[in-house]
C-alpha positions as CSV (number, residue, x, y, z in Angstrom):
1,X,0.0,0.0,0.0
2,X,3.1,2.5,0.8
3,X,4.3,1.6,-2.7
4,X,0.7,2.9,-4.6
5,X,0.5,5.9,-2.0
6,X,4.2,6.9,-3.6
7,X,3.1,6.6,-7.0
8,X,0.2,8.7,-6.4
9,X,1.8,11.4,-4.5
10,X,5.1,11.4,-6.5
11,X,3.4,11.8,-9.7
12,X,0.6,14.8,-8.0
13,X,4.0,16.5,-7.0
14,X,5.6,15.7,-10.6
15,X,2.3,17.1,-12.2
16,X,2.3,20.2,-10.0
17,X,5.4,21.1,-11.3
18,X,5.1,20.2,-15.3
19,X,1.7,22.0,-15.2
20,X,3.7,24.9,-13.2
21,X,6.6,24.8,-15.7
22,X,4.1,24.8,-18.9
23,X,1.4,27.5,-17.0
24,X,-1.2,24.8,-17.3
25,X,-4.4,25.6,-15.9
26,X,-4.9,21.9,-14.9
27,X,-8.8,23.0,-13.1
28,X,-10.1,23.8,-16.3
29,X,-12.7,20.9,-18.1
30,X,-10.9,20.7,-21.2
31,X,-7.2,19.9,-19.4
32,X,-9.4,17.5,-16.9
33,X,-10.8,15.8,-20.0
34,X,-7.1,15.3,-21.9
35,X,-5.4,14.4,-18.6
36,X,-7.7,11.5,-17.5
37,X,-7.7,10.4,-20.9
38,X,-4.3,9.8,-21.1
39,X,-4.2,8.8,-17.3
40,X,-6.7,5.9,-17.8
41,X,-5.0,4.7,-21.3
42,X,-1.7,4.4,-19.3
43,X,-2.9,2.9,-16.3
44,X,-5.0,0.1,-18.0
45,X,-3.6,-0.2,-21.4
46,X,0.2,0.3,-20.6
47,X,0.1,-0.2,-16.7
48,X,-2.1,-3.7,-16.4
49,X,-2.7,-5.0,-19.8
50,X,1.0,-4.7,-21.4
51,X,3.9,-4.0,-18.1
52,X,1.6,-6.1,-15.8
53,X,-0.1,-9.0,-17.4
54,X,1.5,-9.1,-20.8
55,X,-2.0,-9.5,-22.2
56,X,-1.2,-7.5,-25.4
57,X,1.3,-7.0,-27.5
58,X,4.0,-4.0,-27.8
59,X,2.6,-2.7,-31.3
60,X,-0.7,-3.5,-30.8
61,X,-0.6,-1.2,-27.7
62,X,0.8,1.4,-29.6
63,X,-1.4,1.1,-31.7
64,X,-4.1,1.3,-29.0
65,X,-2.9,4.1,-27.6
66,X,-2.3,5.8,-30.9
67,X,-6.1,5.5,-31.8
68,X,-7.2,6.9,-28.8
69,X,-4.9,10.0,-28.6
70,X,-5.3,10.9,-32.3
71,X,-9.5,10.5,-31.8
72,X,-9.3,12.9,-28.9
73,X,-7.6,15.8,-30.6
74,X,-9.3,15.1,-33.9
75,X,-12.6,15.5,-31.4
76,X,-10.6,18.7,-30.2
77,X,-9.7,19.7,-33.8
78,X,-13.4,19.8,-34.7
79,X,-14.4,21.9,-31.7
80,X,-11.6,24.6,-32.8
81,X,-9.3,23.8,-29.3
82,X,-6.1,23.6,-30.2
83,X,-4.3,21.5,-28.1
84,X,-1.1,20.4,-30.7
85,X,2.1,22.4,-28.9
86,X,4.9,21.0,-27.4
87,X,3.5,21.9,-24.0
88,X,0.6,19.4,-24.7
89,X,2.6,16.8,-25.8
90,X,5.1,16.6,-23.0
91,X,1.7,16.8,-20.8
92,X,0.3,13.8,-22.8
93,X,3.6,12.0,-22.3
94,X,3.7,12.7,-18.1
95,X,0.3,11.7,-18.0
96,X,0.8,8.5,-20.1
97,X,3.7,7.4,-17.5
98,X,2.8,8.4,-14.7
99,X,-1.0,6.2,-15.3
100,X,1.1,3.7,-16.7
101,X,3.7,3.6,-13.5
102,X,0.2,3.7,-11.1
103,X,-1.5,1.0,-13.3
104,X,1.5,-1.6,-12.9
105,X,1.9,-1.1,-8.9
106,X,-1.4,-1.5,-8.4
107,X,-1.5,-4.2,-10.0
108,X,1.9,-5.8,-8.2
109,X,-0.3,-4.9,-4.8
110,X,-3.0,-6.6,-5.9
111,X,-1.2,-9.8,-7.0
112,X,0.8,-9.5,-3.9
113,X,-2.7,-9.2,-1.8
114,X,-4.1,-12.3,-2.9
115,X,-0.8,-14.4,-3.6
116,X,-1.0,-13.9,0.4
117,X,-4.3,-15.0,1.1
């Protein structure tokens, strides 16, 4: 559990200080949307499914997480929100590891947990 609780609170610290760094209002609906987004895809798709489990295969995940970047700024493109500068990449990147990082120690706990039991 003290590993998960450093994950978490390493990467809120880490994302303090990219948004800080990049003048990132993170409170606003349109960061929230991008950073859970790319939170979620790293945590279950890079995190459990590929680091974890080995359920899927390296360039089928990228392509995974490919599809699902691209459709959310082509949904972003067509409501005129321009969200293609460096700053959002390197956001996009942070986000990606640090879900995927979360994603693969949970699921070390969790193994852990009932490996015990």
């Amino acid at each position: 559990m003290k590993a998960i609780g450093f994950v978490i609170v390493a990467g809120l610290i880490g994302l303090y200080f990219v948004n800080a760094a990049f003048k990132v209002e993170i409170f606003e609906k349109e960061i929230l949307i991008h950073s859970a987004i790319r939170f979620f895809t790293g945590f279950f798709l890079i995190g459990v499914l590929f680091l974890y489990a080995h359920k899927i295969k390296l360039k089928s995940l990228i392509y995974l997480v490919l599809a699902l970047i691209l459709a959310d700024d082509v949904l972003d493109y067509f409501r005129n929100i321009n969200s293609f500068s460096a700053e959002a990449i390197l956001h996009s990147f942070y986000m990606l590891f640090w879900g995927s990082m979360a994603g693969y120690i949970v699921m070390k706990q969790i193994r852990k947990r009932m490996d015990s039991q």
